[in-house]
C-alpha positions as CSV (number, residue, x, y, z in Angstrom):
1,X,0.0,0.0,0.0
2,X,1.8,3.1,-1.0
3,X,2.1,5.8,2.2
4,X,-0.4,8.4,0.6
5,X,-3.4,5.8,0.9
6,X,-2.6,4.6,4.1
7,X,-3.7,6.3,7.7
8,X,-0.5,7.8,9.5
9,X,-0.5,9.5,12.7
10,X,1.4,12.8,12.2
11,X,3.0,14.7,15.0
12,X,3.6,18.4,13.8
13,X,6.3,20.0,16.3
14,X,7.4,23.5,16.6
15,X,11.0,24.0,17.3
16,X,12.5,24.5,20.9
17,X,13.1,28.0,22.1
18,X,15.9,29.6,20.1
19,X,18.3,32.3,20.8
20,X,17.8,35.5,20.1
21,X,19.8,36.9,16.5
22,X,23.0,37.4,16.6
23,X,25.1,39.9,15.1
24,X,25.2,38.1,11.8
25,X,21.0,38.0,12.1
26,X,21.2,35.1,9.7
27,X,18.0,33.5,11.0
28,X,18.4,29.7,9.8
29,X,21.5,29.6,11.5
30,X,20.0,30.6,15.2
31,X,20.3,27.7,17.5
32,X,18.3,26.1,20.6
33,X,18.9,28.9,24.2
34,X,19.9,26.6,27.0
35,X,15.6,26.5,27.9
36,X,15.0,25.2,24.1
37,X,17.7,22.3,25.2
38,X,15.8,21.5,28.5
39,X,12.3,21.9,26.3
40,X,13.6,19.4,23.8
41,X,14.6,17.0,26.6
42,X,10.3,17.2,28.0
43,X,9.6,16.6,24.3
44,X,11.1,13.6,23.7
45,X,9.9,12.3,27.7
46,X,6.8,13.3,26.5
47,X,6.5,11.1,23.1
48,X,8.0,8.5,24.8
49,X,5.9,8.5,27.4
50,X,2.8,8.2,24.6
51,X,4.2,5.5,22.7
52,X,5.6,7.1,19.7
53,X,7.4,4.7,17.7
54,X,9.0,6.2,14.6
55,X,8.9,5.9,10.9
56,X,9.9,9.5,9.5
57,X,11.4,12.4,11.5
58,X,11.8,15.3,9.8
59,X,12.7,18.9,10.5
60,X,13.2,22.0,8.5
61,X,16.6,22.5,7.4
62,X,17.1,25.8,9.9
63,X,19.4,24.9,12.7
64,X,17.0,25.5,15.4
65,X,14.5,22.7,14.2
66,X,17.5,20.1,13.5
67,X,18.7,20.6,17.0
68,X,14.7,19.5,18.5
69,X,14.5,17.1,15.8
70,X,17.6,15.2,16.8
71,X,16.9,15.9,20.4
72,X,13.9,13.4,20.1
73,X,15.5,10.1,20.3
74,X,12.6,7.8,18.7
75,X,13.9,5.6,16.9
76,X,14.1,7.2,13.6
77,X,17.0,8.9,11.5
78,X,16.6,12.2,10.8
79,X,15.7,14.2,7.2
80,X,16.2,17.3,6.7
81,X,13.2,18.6,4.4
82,X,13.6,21.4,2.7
83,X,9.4,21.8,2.0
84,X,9.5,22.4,5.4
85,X,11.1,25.9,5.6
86,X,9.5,27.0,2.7
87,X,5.9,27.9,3.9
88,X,3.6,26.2,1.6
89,X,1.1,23.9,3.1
90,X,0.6,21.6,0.4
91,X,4.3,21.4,-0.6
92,X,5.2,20.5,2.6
93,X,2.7,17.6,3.3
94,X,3.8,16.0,-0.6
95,X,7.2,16.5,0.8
96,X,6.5,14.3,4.4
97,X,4.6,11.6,2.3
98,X,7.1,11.1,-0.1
99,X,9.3,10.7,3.0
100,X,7.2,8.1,4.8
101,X,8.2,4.6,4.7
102,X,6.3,2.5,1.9
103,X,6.1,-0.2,4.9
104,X,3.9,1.4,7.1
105,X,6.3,1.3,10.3
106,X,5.7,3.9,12.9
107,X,4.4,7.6,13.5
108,X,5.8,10.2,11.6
109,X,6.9,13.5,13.0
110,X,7.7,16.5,11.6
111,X,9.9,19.6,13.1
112,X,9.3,23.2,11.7
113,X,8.4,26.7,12.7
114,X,5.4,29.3,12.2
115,X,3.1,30.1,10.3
116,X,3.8,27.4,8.2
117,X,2.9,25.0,10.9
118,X,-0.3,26.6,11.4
119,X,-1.3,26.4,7.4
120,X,-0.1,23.2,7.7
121,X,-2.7,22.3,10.3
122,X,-5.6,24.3,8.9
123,X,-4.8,22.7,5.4
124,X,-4.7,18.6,7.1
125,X,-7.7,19.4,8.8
126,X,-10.1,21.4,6.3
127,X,-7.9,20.8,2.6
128,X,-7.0,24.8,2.8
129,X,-4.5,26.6,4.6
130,X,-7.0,29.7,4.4
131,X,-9.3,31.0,7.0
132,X,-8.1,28.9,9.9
133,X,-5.2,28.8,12.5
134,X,-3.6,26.6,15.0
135,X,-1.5,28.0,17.9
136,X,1.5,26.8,17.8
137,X,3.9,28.2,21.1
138,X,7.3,27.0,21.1
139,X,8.0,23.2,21.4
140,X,4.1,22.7,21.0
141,X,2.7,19.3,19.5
142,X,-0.1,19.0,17.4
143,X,-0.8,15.4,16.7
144,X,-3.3,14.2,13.7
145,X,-4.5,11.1,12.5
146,X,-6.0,10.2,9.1
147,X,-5.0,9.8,5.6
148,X,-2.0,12.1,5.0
149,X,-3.3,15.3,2.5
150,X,-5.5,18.2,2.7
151,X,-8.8,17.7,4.8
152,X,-8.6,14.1,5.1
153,X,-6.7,13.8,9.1
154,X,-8.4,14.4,12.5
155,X,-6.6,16.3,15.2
156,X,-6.4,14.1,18.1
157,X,-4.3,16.5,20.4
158,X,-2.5,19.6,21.0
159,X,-0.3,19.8,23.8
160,X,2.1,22.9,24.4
161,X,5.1,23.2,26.6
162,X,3.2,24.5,29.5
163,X,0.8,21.4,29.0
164,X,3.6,18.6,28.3
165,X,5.6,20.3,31.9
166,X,2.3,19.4,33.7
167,X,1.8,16.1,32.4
168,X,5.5,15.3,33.3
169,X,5.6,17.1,36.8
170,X,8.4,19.0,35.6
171,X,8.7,22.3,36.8
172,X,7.6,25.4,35.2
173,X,10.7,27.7,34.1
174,X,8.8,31.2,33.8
175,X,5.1,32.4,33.8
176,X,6.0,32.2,29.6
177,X,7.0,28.9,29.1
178,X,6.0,28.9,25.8
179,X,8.0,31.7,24.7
C-alpha cells in the first residue's frame, strides 16, 4: 500500500526556544537557548511516554529545528526537508509523504516553525490553509490522524510546553513557558 493511501499519525512540532539573533542575524542559523535544550529534553519524555514509535522524523533545514528534531531520540533517523522551511502547506505535506516509509512502520513526526505549521494544520484538517489557524507556542505538539493530505486527518491532540511540563511534573521555568 503506498504511504499516501494509508492512515498515518502525524505529530507536527514547533522548534524548541531559540536564541535571540545574533550579530550576523542570519536566521536559519539561530540555534536552541539553554531553555530550548531543556524543552527538547520534555519533548522527547513526553512522546515517549505516549508510545511514539518512529517511521519519519523530519525537520526544517534551519538549525534550530534540527537541533529538536535530533533531540527526540525515537527511533528514527533524521531528514532534513527542505518543503519544510518554505511555507507552503501543500508542498510540505507532498514532501513528508514522499518521505514516509512505503512499509507502514511507525508515527511520523515533523519539526518546523510558524506560520507554516499553522497552514499546515488548517490545510490537514479542512484541505486549505486559508481562514483557519492553530496556535502553535514553542515546542508545541499538534498530533493528527487520518489519511496524510488536505482535509482528510483528524486532530487528536495539542499539547504545548506548559501542558507537556504538567503532564511530566516538571517544573515550570517562567510564567512564559512557551516563549
Amino acid at each position: 500500500m503506498p504511504a499516501s493511501d494509508r492512515a498515518v499519525t502525524l505529530h507536527l512540532v514547533r522548534h524548541a526556544h531559540a536564541l535571540e539573533h545574533d550579530a550576523s542575524g542570519d536566521d536559519a542559523q539561530r540555534m536552541l537557548s539553554p531553555k530550548g535544550v531543556r524543552q527538547t529534553a520534555l519533548l522527547d519524555r513526553a512522546l515517549r511516554a505516549r508510545g511514539v514509535g518512529l517511521g519519519l522524523l523530519a525537520s526544517s533545514p534551519r538549525r534550530r529545528a534540527v537541533q529538536t528534531a535530533a533531540g527526540l531520540d525515537l527511533g528514527a533517523t533524521l531528514q532534513v526537508v527542505d518543503a519544510l522551511d518554505a511555507g507552503d502547506p501543500e508542498a510540505i505535506v507532498r514532501a513528508l509523504r514522499a518521505e514516509l516509509p512505503s512499509s507502514g512502520g511507525g508515527d511520523a513526526i515533523a519539526v518546523g516553525h510558524q506560520p507554516s505549521l499553522s497552514q499546515v494544520a488548517a490545510y490537514l484538517l479542512t484541505g486549505s490553509a486559508e481562514g483557519a489557524s492553530v496556535a502553535f507556542g514553542t515546542a508545541t505538539i499538534a498530533t493528527f490522524t487520518g489519511e496524510l493530505g488536505g482535509g482528510g486527518m483528524t486532530l487528536v491532540s495539542l499539547v504545548p510546553m506548559q501542558l507537556t511540563r504538567a503532564l511530566l511534573g516538571a517544573a515550570s521555568e517562567t510564567a512564559d513557558d512557551e516563549g
